[in-house]
C-alpha positions in Angstrom: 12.7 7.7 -21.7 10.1 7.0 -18.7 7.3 5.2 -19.3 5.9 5.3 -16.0 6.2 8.2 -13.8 5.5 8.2 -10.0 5.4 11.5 -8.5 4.7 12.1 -4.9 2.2 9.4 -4.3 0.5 9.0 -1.2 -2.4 6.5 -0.2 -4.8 6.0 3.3 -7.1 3.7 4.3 -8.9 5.4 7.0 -6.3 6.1 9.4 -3.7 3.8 7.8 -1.0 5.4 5.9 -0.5 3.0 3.2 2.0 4.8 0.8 3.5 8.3 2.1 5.3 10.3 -0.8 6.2 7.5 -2.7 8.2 8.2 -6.0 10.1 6.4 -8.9 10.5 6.6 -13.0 10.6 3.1 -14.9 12.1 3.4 -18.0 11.1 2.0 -21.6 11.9 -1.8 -21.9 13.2 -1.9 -18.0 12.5 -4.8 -16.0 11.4 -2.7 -12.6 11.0 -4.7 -9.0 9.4 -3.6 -6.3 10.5 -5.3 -2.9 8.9 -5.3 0.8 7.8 -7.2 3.3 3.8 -7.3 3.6 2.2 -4.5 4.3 4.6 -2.6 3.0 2.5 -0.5 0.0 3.6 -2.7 -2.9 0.6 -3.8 -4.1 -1.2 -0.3 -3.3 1.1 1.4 -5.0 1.2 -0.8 -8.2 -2.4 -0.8 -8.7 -2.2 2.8 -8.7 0.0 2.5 -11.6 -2.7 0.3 -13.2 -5.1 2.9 -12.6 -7.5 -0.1 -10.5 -7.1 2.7 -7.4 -6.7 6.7 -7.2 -3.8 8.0 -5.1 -5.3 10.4 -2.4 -2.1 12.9 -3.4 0.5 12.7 -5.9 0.4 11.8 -9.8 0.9 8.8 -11.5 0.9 8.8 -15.4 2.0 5.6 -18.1 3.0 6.8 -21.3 2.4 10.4 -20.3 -1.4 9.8 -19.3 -3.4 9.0 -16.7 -3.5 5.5 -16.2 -7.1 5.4 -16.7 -6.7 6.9 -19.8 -4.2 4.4 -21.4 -5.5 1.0 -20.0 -5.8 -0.8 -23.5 -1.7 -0.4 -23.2 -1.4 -1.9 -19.6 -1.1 -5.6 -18.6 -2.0 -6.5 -15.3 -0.8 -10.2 -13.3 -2.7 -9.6 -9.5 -1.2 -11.1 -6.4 -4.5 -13.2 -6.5 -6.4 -14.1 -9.5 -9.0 -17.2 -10.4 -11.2 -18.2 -13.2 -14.0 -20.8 -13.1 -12.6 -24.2 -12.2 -14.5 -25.8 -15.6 -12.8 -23.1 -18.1 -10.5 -24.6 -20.7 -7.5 -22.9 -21.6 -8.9 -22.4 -24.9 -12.2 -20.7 -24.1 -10.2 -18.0 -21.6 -7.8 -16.8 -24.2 -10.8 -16.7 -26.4 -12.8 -14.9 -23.8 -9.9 -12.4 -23.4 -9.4 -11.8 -26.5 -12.7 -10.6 -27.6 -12.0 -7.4 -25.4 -9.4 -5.8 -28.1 -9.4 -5.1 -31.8 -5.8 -6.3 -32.1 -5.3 -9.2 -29.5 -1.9 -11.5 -29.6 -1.7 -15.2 -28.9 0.9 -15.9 -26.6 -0.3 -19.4 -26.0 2.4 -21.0 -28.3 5.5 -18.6 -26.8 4.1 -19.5 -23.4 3.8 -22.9 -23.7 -0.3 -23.4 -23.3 -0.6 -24.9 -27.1 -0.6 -28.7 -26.0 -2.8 -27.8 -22.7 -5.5 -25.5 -24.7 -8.6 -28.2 -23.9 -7.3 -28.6 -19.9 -9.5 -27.1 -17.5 -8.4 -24.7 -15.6 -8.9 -26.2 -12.0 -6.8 -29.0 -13.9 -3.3 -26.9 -14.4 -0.4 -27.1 -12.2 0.5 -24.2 -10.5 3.1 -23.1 -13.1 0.9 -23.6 -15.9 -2.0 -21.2 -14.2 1.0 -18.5 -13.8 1.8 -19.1 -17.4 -1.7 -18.3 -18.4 -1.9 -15.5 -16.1 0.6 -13.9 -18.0 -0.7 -14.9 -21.2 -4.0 -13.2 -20.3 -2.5 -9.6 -19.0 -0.6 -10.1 -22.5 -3.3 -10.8 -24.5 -4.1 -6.7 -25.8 -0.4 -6.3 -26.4 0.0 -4.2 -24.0 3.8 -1.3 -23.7 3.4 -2.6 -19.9 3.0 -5.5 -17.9 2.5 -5.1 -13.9 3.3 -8.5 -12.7 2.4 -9.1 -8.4 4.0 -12.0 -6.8 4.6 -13.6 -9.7 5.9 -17.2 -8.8 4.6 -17.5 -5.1 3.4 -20.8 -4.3 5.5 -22.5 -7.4 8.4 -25.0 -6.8 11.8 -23.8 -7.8 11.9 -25.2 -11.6 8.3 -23.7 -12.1 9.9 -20.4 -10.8 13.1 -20.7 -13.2 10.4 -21.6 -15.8 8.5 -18.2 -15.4 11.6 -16.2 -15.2 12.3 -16.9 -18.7 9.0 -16.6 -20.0 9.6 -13.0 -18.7 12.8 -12.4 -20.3 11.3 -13.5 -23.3 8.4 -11.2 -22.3 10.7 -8.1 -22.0 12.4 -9.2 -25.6 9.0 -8.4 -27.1 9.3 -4.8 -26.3 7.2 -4.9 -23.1 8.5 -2.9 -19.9 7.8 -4.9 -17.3 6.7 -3.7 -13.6 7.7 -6.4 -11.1 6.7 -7.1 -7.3 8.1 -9.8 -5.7 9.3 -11.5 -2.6 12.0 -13.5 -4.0 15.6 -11.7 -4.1 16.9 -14.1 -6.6 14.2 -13.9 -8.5 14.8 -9.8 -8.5 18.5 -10.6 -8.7 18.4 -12.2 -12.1 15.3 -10.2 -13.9 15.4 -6.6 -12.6 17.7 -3.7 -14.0 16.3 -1.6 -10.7 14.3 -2.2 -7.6 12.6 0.1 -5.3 12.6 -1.3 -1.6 9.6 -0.3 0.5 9.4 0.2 4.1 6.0 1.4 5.7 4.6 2.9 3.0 8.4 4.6 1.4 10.7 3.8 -0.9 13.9 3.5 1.2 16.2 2.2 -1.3 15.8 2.5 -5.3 18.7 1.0 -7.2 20.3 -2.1 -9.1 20.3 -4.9 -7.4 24.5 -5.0 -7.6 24.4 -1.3 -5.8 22.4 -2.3 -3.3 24.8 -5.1 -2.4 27.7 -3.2 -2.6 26.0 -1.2 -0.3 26.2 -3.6 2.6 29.4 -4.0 4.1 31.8 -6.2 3.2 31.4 -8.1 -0.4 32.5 -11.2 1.0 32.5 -13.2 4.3 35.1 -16.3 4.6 34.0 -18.6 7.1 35.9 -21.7 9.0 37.4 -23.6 11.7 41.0 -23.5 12.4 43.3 -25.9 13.4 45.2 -23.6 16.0 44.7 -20.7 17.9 44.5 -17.3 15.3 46.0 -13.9 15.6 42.9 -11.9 15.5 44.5 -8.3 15.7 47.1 -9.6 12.5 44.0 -11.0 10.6 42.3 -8.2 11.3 45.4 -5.4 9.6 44.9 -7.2 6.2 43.8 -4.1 4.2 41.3 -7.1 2.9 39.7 -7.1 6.0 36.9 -5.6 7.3 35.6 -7.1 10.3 36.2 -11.3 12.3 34.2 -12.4 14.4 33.2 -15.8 16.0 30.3 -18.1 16.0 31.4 -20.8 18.4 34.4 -22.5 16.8 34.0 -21.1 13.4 35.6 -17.8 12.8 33.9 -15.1 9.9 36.1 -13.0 8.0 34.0 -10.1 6.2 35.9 -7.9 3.7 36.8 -7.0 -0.3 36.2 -9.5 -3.1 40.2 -10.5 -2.6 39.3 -11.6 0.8 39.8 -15.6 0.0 42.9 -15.4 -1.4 44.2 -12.8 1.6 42.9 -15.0 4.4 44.7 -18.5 3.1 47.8 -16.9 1.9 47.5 -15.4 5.9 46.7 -19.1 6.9 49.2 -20.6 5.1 51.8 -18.3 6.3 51.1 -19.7 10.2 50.6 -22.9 9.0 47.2 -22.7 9.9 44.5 -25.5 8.5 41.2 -23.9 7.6 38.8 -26.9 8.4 34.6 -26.5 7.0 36.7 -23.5 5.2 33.2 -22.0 3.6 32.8 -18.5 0.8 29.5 -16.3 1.2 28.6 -13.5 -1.1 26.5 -10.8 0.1 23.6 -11.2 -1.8 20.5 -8.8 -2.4 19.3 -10.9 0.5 21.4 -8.7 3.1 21.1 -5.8 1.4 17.3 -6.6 1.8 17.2 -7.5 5.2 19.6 -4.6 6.5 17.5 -1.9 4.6 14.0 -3.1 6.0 14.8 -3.3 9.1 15.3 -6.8 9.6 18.4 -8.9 11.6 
């Protein structure tokens, strides 16, 4: 079942085509990223969802309304967001919480209950994120819009929030995700769309978008003699080798390792700085935006 429903949505600013006939479903309890570099239409596009800006063409509807109609039922994280340096903890969840008949306290689950009298100028970065998310949560909302979640935070405040969002999706919530970080969409997101000027060039899991990019592994290393480079290259494992100064790269399948030593081995060839990459999201990322 969708819960959110894109449908040919375009947005300009002026002469600026922001988002040109964007569209994409998210279903019920899905974890949905959205990935771009800036400027791309993320952000114009999400808060389109979360009914903050009309689309100029196209529909949008969240739970089978307009998203003006069913904000009591939609959670929303900006890309930037501050309250008064001086507010504790305490008083903003209270503040919040006065806005709906049935608010939840996600303080404990969320780890604010030993940091409800701090100040909120006084938090660490991962703590502000934390209540962030507790205060787009607070109206028990079906869907949380979360915008560059973990920017800014160091990597074990990052792993920190991820699982405060798996636990987050565990509640039932469906969870609309824009982010920078392919690892962080690698382990959260059941499906990304990747925008380019404005489009949706790519929508998919994160493992068919790899697969997508050629070669599902690349072998690199230096060897102790001179190679046979047409022989290495007939392995049926083999997709491409090339050179970066002494180090040859073999790209090919996932049996790839095993294919290039037993190859090695078989010349009596060392394999010196011998190195494994996985194509990551990262590639896929890079190739499909236009990047090198």
């Amino acid at each position: 079942m969708a819960i959110i429903e894109v449908r040919d949505v375009g947005k300009r600013y002026g002469p600026r085509v922001a988002v040109d006939s964007v569209s994409f479903d998210v279903a019920e309890g899905e974890i949905f990223g959205v990935l771009g570099p800036n400027g791309a239409g993320k952000t114009t596009t999400v808060e389109c969802v979360a009914g903050l800006r009309t689309p100029d063409r196209g529909e949008v509807s969240v739970l089978g309304r307009r998203p003006a109609d069913v904000r009591a039922a939609i959670g929303v994280q900006l890309q930037a967001s501050e309250l008064p340096e001086r507010i504790r903890v305490s008083e903003a969840l209270e503040l919040f919480s006065s806005f709906y008949p049935n608010p939840v306290d996600w303080s404990e689950r969320l780890g604010l209950t030993s940091h409800l009298r701090s100040e909120f100028g006084r938090l660490s970065g991962g703590l502000k994120q934390r209540l962030s998310i507790a205060l787009a949560l607070i109206g028990s909302p079906k869907v949380a819009i979360l915008d560059e979640l973990t920017t800014g935070l160091d990597p074990q405040a990052r792993r920190d929030t991820w699982s405060v969002i798996e636990d987050v999706r565990a509640a039932g919530v469906t969870i609309l995700l824009v982010t920078h970080f392919m690892e962080e969409a690698e382990r959260l997101c059941d499906r990304v769309a990747v925008f380019r000027e404005g489009r949706v060039v790519a929508l998919d899991t994160p493992s068919a978008l790899v697969s997508k990019v050629g070669g599902a592994t690349r072998v690199r290393f230096v060897p102790s003699a001179a190679l046979d480079v047409p022989a290495l290259e007939r392995l049926p494992e083999v997709s491409s080798v090339t050179s970066e100064g002494d180090q040859v790269v073999v790209s090919g399948s996932e049996d790839l390792l095993h294919a290039v030593t037993s190859f090695l081995a078989r010349r009596q060839v060392v394999a010196h700085r011998l190195r494994v990459d996985q194509v990551s999201l990262d590639d896929a990322y890079v190739e499909l935006t236009g990047g090198s």
